[in-house]
C-alpha positions as CSV (number, residue, x, y, z in Angstrom):
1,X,40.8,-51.8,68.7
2,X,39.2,-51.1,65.2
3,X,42.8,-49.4,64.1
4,X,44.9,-51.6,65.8
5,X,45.3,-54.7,62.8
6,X,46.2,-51.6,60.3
7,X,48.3,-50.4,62.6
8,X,50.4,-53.8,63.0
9,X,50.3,-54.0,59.8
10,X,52.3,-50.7,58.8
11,X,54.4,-51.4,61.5
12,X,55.5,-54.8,60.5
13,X,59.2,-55.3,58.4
14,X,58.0,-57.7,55.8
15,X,61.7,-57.7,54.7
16,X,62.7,-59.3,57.6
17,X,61.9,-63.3,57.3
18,X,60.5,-64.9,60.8
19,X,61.6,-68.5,61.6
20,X,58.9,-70.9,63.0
21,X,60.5,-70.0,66.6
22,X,58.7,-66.7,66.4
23,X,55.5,-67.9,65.7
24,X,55.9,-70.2,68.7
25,X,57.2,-66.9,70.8
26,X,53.7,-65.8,69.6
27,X,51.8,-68.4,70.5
28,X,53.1,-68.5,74.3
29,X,52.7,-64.7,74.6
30,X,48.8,-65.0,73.6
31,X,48.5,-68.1,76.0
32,X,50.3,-66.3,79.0
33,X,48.0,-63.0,78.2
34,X,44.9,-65.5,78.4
35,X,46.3,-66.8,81.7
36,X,47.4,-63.2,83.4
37,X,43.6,-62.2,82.1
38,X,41.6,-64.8,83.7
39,X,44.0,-64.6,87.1
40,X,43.4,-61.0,87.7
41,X,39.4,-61.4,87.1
42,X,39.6,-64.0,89.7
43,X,41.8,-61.8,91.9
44,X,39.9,-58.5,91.3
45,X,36.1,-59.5,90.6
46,X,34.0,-58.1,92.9
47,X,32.6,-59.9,95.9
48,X,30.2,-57.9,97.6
49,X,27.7,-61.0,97.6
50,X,29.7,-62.8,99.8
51,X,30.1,-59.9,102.0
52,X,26.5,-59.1,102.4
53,X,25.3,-62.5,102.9
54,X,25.5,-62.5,106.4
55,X,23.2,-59.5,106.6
56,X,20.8,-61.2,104.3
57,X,20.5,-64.3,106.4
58,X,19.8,-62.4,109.4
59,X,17.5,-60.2,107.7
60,X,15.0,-63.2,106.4
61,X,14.8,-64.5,109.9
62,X,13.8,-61.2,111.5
63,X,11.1,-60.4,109.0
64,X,9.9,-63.8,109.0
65,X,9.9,-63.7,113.2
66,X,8.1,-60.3,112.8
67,X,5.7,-61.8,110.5
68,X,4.5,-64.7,113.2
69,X,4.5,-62.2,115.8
70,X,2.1,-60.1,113.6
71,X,-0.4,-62.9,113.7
72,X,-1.3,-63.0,117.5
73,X,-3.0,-59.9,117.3
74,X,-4.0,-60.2,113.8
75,X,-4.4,-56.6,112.5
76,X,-5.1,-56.5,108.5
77,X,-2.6,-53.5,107.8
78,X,0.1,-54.8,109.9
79,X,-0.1,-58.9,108.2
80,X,0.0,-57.4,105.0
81,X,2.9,-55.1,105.6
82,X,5.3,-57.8,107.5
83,X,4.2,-60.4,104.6
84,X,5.3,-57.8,101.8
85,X,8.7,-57.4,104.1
86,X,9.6,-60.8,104.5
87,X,8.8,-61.5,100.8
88,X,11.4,-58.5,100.0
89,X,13.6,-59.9,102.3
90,X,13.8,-63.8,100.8
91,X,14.0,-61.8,97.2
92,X,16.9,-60.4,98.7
93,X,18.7,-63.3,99.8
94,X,18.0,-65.1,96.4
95,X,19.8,-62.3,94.2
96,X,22.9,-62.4,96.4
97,X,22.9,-66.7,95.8
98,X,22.4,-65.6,92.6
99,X,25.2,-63.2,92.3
100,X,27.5,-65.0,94.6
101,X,27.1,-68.5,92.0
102,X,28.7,-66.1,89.1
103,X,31.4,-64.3,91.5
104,X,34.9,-66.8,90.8
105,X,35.4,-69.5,92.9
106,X,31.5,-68.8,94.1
107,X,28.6,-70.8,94.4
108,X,25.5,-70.6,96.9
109,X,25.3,-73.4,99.1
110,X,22.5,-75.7,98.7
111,X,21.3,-75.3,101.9
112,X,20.7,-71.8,101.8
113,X,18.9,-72.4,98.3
114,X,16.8,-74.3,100.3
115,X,15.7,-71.9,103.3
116,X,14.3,-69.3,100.7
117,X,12.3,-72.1,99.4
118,X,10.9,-73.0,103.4
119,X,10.5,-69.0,103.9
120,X,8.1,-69.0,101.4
121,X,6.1,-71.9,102.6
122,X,6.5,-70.3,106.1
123,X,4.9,-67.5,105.0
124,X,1.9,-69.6,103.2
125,X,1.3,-70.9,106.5
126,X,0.9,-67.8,107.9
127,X,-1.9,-66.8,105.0
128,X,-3.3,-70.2,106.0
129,X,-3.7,-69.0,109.4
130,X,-4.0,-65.5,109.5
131,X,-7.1,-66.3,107.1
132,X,-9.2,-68.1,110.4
133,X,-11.0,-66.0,112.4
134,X,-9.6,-65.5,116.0
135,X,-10.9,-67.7,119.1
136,X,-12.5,-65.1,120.9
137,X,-10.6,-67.5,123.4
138,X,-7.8,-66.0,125.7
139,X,-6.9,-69.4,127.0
140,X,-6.1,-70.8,123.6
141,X,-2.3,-71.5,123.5
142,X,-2.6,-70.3,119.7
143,X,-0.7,-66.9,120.8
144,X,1.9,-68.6,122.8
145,X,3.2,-71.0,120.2
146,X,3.5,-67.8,117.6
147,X,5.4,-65.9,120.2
148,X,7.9,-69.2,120.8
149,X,8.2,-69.4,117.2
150,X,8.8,-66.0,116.5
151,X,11.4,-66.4,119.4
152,X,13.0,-69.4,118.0
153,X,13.6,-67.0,114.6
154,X,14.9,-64.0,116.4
155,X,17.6,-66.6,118.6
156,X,18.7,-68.1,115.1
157,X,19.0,-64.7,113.3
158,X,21.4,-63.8,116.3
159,X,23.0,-66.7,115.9
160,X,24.0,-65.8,112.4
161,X,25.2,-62.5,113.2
162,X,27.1,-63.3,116.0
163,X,28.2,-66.9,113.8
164,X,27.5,-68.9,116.9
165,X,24.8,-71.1,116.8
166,X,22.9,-71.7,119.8
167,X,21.3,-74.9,120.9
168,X,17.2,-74.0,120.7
169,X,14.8,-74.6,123.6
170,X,12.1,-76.9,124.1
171,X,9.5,-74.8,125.0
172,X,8.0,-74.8,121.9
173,X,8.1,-78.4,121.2
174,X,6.1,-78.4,125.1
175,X,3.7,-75.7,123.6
176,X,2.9,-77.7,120.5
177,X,2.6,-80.7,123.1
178,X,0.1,-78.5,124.7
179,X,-1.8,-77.4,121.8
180,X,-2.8,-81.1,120.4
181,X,-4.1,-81.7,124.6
182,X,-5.5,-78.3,124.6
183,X,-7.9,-79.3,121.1
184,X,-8.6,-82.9,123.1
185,X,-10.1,-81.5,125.8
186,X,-11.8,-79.1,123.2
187,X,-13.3,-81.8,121.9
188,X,-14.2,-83.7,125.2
189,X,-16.3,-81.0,126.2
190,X,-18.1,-80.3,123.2
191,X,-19.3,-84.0,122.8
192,X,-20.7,-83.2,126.7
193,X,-22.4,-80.0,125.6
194,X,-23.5,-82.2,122.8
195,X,-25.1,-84.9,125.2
196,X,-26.4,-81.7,126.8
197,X,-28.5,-80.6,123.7
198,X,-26.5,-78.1,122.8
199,X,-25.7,-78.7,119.4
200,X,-27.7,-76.3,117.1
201,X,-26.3,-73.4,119.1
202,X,-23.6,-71.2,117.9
203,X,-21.3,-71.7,121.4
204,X,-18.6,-70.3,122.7
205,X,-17.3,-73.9,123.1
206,X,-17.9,-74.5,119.3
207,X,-16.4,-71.6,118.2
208,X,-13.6,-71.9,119.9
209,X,-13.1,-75.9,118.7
210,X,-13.4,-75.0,114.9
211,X,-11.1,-72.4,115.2
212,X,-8.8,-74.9,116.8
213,X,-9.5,-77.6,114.1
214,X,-8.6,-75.4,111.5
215,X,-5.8,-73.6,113.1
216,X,-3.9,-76.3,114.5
217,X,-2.4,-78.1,110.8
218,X,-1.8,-74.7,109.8
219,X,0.1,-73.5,113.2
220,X,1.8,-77.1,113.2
221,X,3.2,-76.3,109.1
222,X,4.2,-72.9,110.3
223,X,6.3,-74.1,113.4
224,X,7.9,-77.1,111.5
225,X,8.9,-74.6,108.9
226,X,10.4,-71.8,111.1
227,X,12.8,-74.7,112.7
228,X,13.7,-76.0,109.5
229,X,14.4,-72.4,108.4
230,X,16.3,-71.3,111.8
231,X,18.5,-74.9,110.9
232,X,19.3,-74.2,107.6
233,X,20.5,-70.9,108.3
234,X,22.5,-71.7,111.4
235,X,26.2,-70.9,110.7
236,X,28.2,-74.3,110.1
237,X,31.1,-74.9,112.3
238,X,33.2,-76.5,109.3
């Protein structure tokens, strides 16, 4: 390229004149090279962000549903590993939007934009409740709304492999149902062992309803947040 002006130059016949038609030759060429340029990048870019995408998707919801399944029994090492995964994971599916919005004719939908935002407010409501100490309580339905919701991320990230969305179950929405009665009748009893003279003791009762009170806004957060993630990634008929 750094040789090629003196080249044209010794090349050229300065004894021959050049009419204006020449110029305008000139001008078209360097127009139709512009045109063939930008056509073949558009034809030949890569699009491996596009391709992969799929997999990404897929890959968010299963960390995230291991994640919520990781918080029923609560181990320290295990939390922290599935929290580092699903945070790899949403990284992840943020550089491919990234690199699909500069592949031609690209562009990451908004919706998707979106879900790695609610991932990572899923996963703050798993801190939030991973950092309250357990019941002690094997009745408490705390357990069984993790596992529905952990199920209700598993169903969606099939769904996206298979790109056929499923219509979700209402057992969880009964399980949340049952949490909210389950902390009512928590508290009912308590304000008995309270008539009772029971409250400077450290009961199993009490323990059980402050773990509830403090569990339930967070286990509600993380359950709206897992449906709104398992919606926004559901593959779109149109």
């Amino acid at each position: 390229m750094m040789l090629a002006t003196p080249l044209s130059l010794m090349l050229a016949d300065f004894a021959l004149s050049l009419d204006w038609g020449a110029a305008a030759a000139r001008v078209v060429l360097t127009i139709t090279g512009g045109v063939l340029a930008l056509l073949f990048a558009r034809l030949l870019w890569s699009r491996g962000y596009r391709a992969t995408l799929t997999a990404a998707i897929a890959e968010v919801l299963d960390r995230h549903a291991a994640l919520v399944r990781s918080l029923i029994d609560q181990d320290p090492r295990e939390v922290n590993a599935r929290i580092s995964s699903a945070t790899d994971a949403a990284g992840r599916l943020a550089d491919s939007l990234d690199g699909l919005d500069k592949e031609p004719g690209g562009g990451a939908p908004r919706r998707l934009r979106d879900a790695v935002t609610v991932a990572g407010r899923l996963r703050d409501n798993a801190l939030a409740l991973f950092a309250i100490p357990p019941p002690g309580n094997e009745s408490d339905p705390t357990g069984a709304v993790l596992d529905l919701v952990a199920d209700r991320l598993e169903k969606a990230a099939e769904g996206v492999r298979t790109d056929r969305p499923g219509t979700p179950p209402d057992d969880l929405d009964r399980a949340l149902d049952e949490l909210g009665a389950y902390v009512d009748e928590l508290a009912a009893r308590r304000l008995d062992e309270l008539a009772e003279g029971a409250g400077d003791r450290m009961t199993g009762l009490r323990r059980s309803i402050r773990h509830a009170a403090a569990a339930r806004p967070a286990l509600r957060g993380l359950s709206a947040e897992a449906v709104r993630l398992a919606s926004l990634t559901a593959p779109r008929s149109c």
